[in-house]
N, C-alpha and C positions, 0 to 999 in steps of 0.2 A: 406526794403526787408531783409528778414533774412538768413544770414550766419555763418557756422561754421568754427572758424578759430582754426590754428594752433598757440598754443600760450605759452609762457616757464614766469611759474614767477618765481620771487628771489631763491624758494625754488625749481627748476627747476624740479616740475612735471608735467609731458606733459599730452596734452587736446588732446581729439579727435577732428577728423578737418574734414570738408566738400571738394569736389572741384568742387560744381555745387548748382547753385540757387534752392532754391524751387519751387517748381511743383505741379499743383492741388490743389492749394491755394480755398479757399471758406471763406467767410463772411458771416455769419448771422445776421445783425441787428434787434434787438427789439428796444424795447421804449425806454430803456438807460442802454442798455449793447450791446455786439457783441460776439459771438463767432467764434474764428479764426481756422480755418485747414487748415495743412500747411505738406508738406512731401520732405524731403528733403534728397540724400545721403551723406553717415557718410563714413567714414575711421578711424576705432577705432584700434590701437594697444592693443595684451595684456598687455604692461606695461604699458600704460593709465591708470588712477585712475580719471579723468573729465573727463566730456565735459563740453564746455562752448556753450553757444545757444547765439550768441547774435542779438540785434534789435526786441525784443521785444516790445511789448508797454508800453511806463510807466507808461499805467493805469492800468497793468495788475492785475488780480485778481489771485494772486501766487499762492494761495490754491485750485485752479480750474483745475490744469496742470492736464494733461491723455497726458501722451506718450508710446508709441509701438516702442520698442526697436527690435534687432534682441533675440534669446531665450539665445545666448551665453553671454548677458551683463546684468548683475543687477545693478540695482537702490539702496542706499542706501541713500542719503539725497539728500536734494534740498535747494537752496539759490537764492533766487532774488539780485542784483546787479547793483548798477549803481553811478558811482560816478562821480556827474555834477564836469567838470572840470570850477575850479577859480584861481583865479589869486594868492589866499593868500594861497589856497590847494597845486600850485605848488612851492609857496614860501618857503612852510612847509617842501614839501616834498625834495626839494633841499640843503636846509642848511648842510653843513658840506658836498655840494659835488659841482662838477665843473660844471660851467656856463660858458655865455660867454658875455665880454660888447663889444659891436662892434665884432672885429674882435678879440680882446684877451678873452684868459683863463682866471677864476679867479676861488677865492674857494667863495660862498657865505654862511657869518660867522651869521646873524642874520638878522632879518626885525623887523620895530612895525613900524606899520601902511605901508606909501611909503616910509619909511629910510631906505636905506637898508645898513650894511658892510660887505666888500668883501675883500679879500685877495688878491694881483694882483702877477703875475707871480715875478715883482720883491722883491715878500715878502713884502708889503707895504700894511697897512691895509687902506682903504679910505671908503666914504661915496657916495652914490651916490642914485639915486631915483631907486623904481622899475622899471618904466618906459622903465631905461636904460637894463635892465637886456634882454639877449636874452635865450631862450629855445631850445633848439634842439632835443630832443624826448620827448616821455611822458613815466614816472616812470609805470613798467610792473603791479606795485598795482594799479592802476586807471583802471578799467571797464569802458569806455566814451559809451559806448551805454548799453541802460537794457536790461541786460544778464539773464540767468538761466544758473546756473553752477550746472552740477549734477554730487556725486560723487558715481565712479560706478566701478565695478570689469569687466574684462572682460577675459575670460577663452582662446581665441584665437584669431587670427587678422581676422579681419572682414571689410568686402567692404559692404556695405546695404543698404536699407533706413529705414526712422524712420519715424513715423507721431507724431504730435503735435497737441493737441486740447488744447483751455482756451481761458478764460472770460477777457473781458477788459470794464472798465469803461471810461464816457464820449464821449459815441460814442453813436448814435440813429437815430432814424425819427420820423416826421410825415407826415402824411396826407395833403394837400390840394385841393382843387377842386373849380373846375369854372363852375357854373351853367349857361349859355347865352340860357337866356328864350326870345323864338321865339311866340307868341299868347298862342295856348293852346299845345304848344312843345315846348321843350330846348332837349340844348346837355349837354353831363359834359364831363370834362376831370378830372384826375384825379393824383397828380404829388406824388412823395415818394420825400422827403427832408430829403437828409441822412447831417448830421452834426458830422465829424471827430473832435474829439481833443483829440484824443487818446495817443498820441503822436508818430505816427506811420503812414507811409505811404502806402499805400496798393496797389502795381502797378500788372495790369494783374489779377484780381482777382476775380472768380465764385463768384458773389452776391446773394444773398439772405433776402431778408427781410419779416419776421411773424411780422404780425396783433394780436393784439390778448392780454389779460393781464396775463401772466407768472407768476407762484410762485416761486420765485428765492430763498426761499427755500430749492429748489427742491434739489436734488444731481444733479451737474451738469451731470453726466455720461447722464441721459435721454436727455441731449442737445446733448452730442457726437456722442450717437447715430444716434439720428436725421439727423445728419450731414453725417453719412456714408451712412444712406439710401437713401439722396436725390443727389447722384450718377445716380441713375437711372433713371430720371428724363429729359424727350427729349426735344430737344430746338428747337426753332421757331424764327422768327420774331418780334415778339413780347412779351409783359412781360407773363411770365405765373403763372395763379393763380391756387393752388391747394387747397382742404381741408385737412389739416393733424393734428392729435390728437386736432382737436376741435377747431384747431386755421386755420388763413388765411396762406398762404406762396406763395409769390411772388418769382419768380426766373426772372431776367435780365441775357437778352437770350446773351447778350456778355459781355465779360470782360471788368473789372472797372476800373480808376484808382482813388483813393480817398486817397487824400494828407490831411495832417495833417491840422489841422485849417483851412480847406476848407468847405463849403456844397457846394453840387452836387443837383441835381435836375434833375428826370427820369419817366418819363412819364408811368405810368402803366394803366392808365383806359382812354376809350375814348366809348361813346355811345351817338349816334345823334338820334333826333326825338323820344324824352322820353314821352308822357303821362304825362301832368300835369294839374292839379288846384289849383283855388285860393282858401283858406279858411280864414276865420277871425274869432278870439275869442276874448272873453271879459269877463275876470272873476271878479264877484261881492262881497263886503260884506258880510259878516257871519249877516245873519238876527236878531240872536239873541242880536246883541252887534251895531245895527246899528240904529242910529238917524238920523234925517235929511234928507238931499237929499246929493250924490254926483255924478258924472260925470265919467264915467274909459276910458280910451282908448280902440283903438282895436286894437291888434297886427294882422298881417296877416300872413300868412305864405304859403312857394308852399309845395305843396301835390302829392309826389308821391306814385302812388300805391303799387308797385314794380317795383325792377331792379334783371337782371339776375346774376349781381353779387355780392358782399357782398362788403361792403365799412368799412374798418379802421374807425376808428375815426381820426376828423380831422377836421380844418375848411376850410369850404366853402364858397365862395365869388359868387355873385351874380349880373351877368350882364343882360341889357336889349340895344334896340334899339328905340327913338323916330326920326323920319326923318334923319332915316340915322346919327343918333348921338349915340354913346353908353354912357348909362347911366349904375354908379353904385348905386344897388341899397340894398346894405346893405350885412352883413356878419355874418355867425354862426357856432357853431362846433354843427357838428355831434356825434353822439357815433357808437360804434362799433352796424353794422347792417347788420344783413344776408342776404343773398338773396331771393325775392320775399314778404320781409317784407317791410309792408308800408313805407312809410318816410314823417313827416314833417319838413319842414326845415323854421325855423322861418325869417321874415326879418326887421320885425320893426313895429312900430305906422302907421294905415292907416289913414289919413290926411282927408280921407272924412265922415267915419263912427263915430257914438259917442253912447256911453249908458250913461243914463241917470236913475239911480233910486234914488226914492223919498218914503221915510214914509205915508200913505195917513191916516192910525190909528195905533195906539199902545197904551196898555194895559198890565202894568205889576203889578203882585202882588206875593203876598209869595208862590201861590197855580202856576200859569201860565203865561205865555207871551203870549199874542194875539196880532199879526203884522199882518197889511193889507202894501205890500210895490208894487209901479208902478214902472215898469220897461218902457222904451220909448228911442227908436230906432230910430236917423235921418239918413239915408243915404242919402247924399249934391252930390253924383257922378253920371256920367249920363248913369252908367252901374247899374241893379240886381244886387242885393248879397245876399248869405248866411251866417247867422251870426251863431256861437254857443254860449250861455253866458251860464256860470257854475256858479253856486252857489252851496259856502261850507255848504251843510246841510245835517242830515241822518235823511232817513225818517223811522221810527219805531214805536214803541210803546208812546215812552217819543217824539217824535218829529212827528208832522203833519201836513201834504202842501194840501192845497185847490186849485185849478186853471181851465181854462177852456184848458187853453193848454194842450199840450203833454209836456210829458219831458223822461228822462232816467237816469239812475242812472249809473256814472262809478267811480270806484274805490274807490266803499265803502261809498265816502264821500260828491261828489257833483252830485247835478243835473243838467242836462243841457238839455236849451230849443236849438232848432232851428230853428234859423227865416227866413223867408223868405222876403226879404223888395225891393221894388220897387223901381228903380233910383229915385232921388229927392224928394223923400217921405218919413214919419214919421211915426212911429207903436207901438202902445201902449200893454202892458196886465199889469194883477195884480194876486198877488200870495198870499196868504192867508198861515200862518204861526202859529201852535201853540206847545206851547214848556209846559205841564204838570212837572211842577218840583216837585211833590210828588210822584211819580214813581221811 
């Protein structure tokens, strides 16, 4: 939690100083950055020449800071700070001044390594371990939390507040989701995994998290903004998803607490009784380069048409029920997907379907390749199915497919039949292949 304190170094110029915690705190997490808003009031004297900010995050991205001073205070540099206290820092920093071993005084003369000599009240120099050595404050040069200290002019005393925007690293989410397919319906839920190691606590705090792939690039300023506009933004029950410059933006409709080295886990998507089917593919050999016979799997995958809402990338995990027992039945990541855009969502080798193609003639020479190749389809399950096999081929000018089937051409490069095969049954075609290599 971040506070400004009143604070006198060596050189005893005074810091402006807060006397109340930040307010209207907000988090925006991406894929692996966060942007923090933070507003908190100041007590600046005109002999002030700092502020110090401290409890920042110590992933912060220094060169990201946008602060809103009052108009009477300039800004003129900035310094990130933080100095991890150690044991051999404060050794350092003490020598040639007074400590304490137990309950006495001493002067501490020198250290290397845990030797330490010390001076004792009765002017007696002796030897003792650090171990022994006791501390009683900390030297006013050590910054123990990552501060910004900004040094600034200020024209008259001022009561205010100030807002603070910047970027911190080691902070993110993902996506994941639980598909429990019910026959020809499932539900999904849908979870955001935000993962802190920012090194910063974040108590009470407006969440936010955008979907979506960022050009970090960018100038941060287009995040800041972002940031003050989604103020206006009404809150519910539940997470709410908006569409903003192109990207997704989930708002969690209550405040967060997300401690350091922690993940959280918050439920954002839930939709029961989805529309699904099954589908199976099986993509074959390049005709051109193919001898023999081989054998390919058939991966399957559920088939959603659309959902009304747009899903993160992220993986998916995939449940089922036989007699009342749930079964897991395999896991995939998704990509980022709009809404009402189809979905297939892969799940693995189906164990009952097999393809099967084999060479039946082949003919090559300097002028052409002339392939006759059998494709042969068992389905062993004692359900129909639909199969789609693709084959990498383009049919043109220099390349020519003979067949009694249908097919369809997508993406330029393969063709694909779709079959139709009956529970426990086996199903043949052949495809005719000619490849002109004087062309």
């Amino acid at each position: 939690m971040l506070k400004l304190y009143f604070v006198f170094f060596l050189t005893s110029i005074l810091f402006g100083s807060d006397n109340t915690e930040p307010n209207n705190n907000s988090l925006i997490v991406y894929d692996n950055i966060a942007l923090v808003h933070e507003k908190s009031f100041i007590h600046i004297k005109k002999s002030n020449k700092k502020i110090l900010y401290s409890n920042v995050a110590s992933s912060i991205i220094s060169d990201s800071v946008h602060i809103e001073l009052p108009d009477f205070v300039t800004i003129y540099s900035q310094q990130y700070r933080f100095n991890k206290l150690t044991k051999s820092k404060l050794l350092q920093a003490f020598t040639n001044k007074e400590i304490f071993i137990k309950d006495k005084k001493a002067i501490l003369l020198s250290c290397q390594n845990d030797s330490c000599l010390v001076k004792t009240e009765k002017k007696q120099i002796i030897s003792i371990d650090s171990n022994e050595i006791i501390f009683t404050k900390i030297p006013n040069k050590f910054i123990t939390k990552p501060s910004l200290i900004w040094n600034i002019q200020a024209t008259k005393d001022i009561d205010s507040f100030m807002e603070i925007d910047y970027l911190i690293k080691d902070i993110g989410f993902t996506s994941k989701y639980i598909l429990n397919l019910k026959n020809d319906k499932a539900d999904i839920t849908g979870w955001l995994n935000i993962d802190n190691r920012s090194g910063k606590d974040f108590k009470q705090t407006n969440l936010f998290v955008l979907a979506g792939d960022i050009k970090q690039e960018a100038k941060p300023m287009m995040l800041y903004q972002s940031s003050r506009n989604l103020k206006t933004m009404s809150n519910n029950l539940e997470v709410k998803q908006l569409s903003y410059e192109g990207y997704h933006l989930y708002k969690i409709p209550f405040k967060v607490n997300l401690a350091n080295n922690e993940k959280t886990q918050i439920k954002f998507l839930t939709k029961n009784d989805i529309d699904i089917k099954r589908k199976y593919k099986s993509t074959m050999s390049n005709p051109l380069y193919f001898y023999g016979e081989k054998k390919h799997k058939v991966m399957q995958y559920i088939h959603i048409d659309k959902l009304d809402e747009a899903l993160p990338k992220g993986l998916i995990r995939i449940y089922s029920k036989l007699d009342n027992q749930t079964i897991f039945l395999g896991e995939n990541r998704v990509k980022h997907t709009p809404k009402n855009i189809p979905l297939d969502i892969e799940i693995g080798n189906n164990f009952d379907i097999t393809v099967k193609e084999q060479i039946k003639q082949r003919t090559d020479t300097k002028a052409y390749s002339d392939i006759d190749i059998v494709y042969k389809i068992t389905n062993s399950s004692s359900k129909d199915k639909k199969l789609e096999i693709l084959i990498p081929f383009n049919q043109n000018k220099v390349y020519k497919i003979k067949t009694y089937k249908k097919y369809r051409v997508i993406k330029g490069r393969y063709i694909v039949f779709d079959i139709s095969i009956k529970a426990n049954s086996s199903k043949k075609f052949e495809v005719n292949y000619k490849h002109n290599k004087t062309l």
